[in-house]
C-alpha positions as CSV (number, residue, x, y, z in Angstrom):
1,X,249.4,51.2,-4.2
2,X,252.5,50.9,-2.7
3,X,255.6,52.6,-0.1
4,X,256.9,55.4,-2.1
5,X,260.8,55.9,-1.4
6,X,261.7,59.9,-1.6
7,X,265.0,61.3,-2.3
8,X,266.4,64.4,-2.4
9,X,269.9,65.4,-2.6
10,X,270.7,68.7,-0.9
11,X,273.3,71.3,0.3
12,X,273.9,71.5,4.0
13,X,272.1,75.1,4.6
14,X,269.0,73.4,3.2
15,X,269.3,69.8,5.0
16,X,267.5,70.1,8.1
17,X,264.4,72.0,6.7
18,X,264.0,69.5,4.0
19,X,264.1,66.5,6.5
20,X,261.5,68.5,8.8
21,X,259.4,68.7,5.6
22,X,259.6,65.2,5.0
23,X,258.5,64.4,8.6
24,X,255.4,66.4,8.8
25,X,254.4,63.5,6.4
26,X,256.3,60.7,5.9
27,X,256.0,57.3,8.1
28,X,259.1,57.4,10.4
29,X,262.0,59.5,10.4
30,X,263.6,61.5,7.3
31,X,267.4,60.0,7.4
32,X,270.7,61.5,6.0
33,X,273.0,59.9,3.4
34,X,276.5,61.1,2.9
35,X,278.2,59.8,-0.3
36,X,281.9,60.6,-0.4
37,X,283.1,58.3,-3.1
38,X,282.0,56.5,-6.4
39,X,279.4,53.4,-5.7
40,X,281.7,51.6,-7.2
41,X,284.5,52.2,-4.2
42,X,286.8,54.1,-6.7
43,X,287.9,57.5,-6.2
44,X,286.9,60.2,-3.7
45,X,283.7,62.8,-4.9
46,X,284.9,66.5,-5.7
47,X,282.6,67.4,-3.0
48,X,279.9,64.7,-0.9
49,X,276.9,64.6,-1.8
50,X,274.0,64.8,0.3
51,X,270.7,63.3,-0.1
52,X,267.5,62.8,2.4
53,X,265.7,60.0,2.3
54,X,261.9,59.2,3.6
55,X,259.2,57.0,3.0
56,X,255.6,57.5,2.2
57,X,253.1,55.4,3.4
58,X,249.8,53.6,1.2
59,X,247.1,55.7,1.7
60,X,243.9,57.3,0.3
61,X,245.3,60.4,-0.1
62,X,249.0,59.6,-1.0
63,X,248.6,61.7,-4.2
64,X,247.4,64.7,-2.4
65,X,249.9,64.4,0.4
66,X,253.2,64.0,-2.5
67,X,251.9,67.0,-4.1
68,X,252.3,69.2,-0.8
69,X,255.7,67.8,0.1
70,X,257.0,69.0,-3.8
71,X,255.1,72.1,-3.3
72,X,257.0,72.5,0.0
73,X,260.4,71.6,-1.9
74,X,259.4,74.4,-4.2
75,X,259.0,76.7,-1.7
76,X,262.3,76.4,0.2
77,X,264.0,75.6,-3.8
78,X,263.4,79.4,-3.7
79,X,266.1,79.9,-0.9
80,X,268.1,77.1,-1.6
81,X,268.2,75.5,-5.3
82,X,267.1,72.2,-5.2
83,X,267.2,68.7,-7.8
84,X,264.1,67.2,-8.7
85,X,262.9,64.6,-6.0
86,X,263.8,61.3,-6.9
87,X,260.4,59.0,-5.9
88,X,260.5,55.2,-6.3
89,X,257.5,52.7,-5.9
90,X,258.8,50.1,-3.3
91,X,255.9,47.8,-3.5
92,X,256.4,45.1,-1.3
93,X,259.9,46.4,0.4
94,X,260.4,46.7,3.9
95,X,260.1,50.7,4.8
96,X,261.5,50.6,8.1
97,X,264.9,48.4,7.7
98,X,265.1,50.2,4.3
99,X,265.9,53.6,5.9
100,X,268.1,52.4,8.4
101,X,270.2,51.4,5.4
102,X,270.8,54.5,4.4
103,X,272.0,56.3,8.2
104,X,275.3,56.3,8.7
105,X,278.0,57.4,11.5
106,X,278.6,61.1,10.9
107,X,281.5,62.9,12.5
108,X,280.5,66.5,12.9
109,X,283.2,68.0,15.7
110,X,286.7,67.2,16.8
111,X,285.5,64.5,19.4
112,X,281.7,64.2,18.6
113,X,280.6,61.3,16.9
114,X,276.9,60.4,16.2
115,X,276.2,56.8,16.1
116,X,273.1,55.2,15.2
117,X,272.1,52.2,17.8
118,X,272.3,49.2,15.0
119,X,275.8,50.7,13.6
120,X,279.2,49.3,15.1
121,X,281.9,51.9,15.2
122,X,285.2,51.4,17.0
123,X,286.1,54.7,18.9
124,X,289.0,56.6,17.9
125,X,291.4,57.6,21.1
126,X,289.3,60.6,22.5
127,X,286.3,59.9,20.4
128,X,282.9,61.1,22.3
129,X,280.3,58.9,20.4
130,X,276.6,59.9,21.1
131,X,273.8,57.3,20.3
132,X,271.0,59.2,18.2
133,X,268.6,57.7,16.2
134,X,266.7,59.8,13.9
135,X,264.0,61.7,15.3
136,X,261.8,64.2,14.1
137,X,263.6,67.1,15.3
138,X,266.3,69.4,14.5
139,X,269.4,67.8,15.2
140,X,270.9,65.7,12.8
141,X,274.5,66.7,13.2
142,X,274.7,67.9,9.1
143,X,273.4,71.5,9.3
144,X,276.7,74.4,9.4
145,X,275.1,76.2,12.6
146,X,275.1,72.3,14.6
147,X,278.6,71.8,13.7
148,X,280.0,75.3,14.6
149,X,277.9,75.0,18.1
150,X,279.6,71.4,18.8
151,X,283.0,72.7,17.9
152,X,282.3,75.3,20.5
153,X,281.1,73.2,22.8
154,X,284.0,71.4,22.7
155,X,285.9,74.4,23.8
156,X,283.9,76.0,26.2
157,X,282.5,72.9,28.7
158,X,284.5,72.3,31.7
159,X,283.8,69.7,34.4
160,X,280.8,70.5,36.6
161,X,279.4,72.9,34.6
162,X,275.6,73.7,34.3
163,X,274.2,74.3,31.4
164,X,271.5,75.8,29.6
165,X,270.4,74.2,26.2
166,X,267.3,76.3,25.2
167,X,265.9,74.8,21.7
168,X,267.3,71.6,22.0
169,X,265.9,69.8,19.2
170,X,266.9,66.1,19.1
171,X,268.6,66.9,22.4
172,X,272.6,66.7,20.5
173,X,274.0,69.6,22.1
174,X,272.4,69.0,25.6
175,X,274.3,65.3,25.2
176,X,277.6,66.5,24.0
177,X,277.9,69.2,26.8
178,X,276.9,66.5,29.0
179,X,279.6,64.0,27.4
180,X,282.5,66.9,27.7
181,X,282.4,66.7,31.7
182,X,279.1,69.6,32.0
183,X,277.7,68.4,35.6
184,X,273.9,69.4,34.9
185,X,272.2,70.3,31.8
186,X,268.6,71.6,31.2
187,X,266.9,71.1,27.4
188,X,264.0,73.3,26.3
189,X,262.4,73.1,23.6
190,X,258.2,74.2,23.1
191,X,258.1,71.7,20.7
192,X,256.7,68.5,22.2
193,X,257.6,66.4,18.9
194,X,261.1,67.9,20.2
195,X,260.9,67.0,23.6
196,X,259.8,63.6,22.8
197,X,263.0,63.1,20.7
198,X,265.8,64.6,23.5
199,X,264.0,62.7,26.1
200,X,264.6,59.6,23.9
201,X,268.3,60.5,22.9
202,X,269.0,61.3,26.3
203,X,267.9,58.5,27.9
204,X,269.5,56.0,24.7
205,X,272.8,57.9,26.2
206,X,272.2,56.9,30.2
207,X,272.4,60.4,30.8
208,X,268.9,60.8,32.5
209,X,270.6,61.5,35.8
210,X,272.4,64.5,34.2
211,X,269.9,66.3,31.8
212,X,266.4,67.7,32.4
213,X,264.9,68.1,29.6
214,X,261.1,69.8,29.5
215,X,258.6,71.6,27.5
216,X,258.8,75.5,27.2
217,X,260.8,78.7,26.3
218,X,262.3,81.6,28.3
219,X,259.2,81.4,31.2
220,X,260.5,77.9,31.9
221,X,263.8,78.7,33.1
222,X,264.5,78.6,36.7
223,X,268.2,78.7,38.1
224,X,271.1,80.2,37.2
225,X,273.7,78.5,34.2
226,X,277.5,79.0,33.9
227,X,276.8,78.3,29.7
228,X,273.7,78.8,27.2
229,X,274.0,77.8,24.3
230,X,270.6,78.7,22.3
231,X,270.9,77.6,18.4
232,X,267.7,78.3,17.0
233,X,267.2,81.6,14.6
234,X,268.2,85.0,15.0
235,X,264.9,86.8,15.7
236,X,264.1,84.2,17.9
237,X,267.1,84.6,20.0
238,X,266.7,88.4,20.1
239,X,263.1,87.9,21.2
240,X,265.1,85.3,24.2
241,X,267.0,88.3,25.3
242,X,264.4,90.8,25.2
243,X,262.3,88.3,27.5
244,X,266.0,88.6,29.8
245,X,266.5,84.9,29.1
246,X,270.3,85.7,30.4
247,X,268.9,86.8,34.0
248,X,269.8,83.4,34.4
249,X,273.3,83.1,33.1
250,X,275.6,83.9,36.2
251,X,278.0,87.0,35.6
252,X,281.5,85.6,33.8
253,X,279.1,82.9,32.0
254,X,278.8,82.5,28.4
255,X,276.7,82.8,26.2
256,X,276.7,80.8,22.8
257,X,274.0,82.0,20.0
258,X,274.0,80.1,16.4
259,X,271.2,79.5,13.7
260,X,272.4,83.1,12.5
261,X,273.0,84.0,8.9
262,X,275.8,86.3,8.7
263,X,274.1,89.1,7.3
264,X,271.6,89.0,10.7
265,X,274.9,88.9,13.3
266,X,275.6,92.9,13.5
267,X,271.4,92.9,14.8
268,X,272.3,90.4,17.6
269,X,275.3,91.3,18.3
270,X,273.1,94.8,19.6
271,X,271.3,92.4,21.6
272,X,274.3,91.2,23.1
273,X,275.3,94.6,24.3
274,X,271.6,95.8,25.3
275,X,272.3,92.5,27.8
276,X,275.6,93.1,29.2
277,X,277.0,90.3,26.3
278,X,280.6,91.0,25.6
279,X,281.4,88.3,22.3
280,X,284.7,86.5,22.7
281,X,284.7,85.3,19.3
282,X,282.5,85.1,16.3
283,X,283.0,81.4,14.1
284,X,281.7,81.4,10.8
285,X,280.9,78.1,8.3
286,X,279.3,79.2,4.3
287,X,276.6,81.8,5.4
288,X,276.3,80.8,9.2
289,X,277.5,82.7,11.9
290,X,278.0,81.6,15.9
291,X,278.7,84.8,18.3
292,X,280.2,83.8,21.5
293,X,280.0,86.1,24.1
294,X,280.5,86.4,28.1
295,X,278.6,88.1,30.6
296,X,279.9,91.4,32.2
297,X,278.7,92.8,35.5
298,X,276.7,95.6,34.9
């Protein structure tokens, strides 16, 4: 009995729920692979493929525990089609420096960068490069909903900014607002797995002195935030602004809501209005949709 490497390639929309799969019960963290051109250095892919890549651990029940991650990939194959998984017998192979092997620098905003610790990268002029190791939480950079939240980001921070970052997953968006000049930034998340990740992130970043991140949901907000950003899923955010989650954003503040498929946005956007929300623009990447909106005085 031996490490069992699994890989399976995937589309973007599907990404993040296959690497949480993985890491409910796979030893380490789930990592992402981007392949843009031949192996063989020659020309550039149509389109890059993705793949996720974890590694199972010897065990007694290592058959058992294989059969629920494929029944899992079943599951969300009815949402998103899915390839077989790929599953190789590693033997004596190193599990741990064999993913790292396979995480890569991913660009995923104008000026964002995402750089795991043991990768080198040389900044670009303007390049923000975040540390982030993979974690086992939301956050890898690869999902549509992350990106369009980053690219907004990107727009909306302005020095000495607070901000709310309410779901925060690996802690990514809490770190880029920080990064683009946001004074004080607050992460929630009710995940502890989640929680244990930011706190990592943030502190890899020597951002401790700038973001707070903690353990809860709407009842653990205190204060009052020039910018949310909440990028989770849309009845969730709905059930944030019935519980008045933007009591706490200051009038003129704004409000940024992703994790929404588009078919889902008219139902938050009547959210947004039962909550004085006025949306300032509404970004769109394949089937996701981001709403930004700013507060009005009632």
């Amino acid at each position: 009995m031996g490490w069992l490497e699994l890989t399976q390639e995937v589309d973007e929309e599907s990404a993040e729920a296959v690497v949480e799969l993985f890491n409910r019960y796979c030893r380490g963290s789930a990592v992402v692979e981007q392949q843009v051109g031949t192996e063989d250095g020659g020309e550039p892919l149509p389109r890059p493929v993705t793949r996720i890549r974890a590694y199972l651990a010897p065990s007694d029940d290592q058959v058992q525990v294989l059969l629920r991650i494929q029944q899992g990939l079943w599951h969300l194959a009815q949402i998103h089609p899915l390839p077989d998984l790929q599953i190789v017998r590693l033997e004596d192979k190193d599990w741990e420096r064999a993913w790292q092997e396979h995480y890569h620098v991913l660009r995923i905003g104008r000026r964002i960068v995402i750089r795991p610790s043991w990768r080198t990268y040389e900044p670009q002029p303007d390049d923000i490069v975040i540390t982030l190791d993979p974690g086992m939480a939301f956050g890898t950079g690869l999902h549509p909903s992350t990106r369009l939240c980053v690219q907004a980001l990107e727009d909306a921070v302005r020095p000495g900014m607070s901000v709310l970052d309410m779901g925060t997953g690996s802690g990514i968006l809490a770190i880029a607002a920080a990064f683009l000049g946001a004074a004080h930034v607050v992460a929630l998340d009710n995940d502890p797995i989640a929680v244990k990740a930011a706190t990592e992130n943030v502190a890899a970043n020597g951002l401790r002195n700038r973001i707070a991140v903690g353990l809860g949901s709407v009842n653990a907000v205190s204060g009052e935030f020039d910018l949310m950003v909440v990028n989770i899923l849309a009845n969730v955010i709905q059930a944030m602004l019935a519980q008045d989650l933007t009591q706490h954003l200051r009038p003129g503040g704004h409000f940024i809501a992703a994790g929404i498929l588009d078919t889902q946005a008219d139902d938050v956007l009547r959210s947004f209005a039962a909550h004085s929300l006025r949306l300032i623009e509404k970004r769109q990447e394949k089937d996701w949709v981001l709403l930004w909106a700013k507060k009005v005085p009632q």
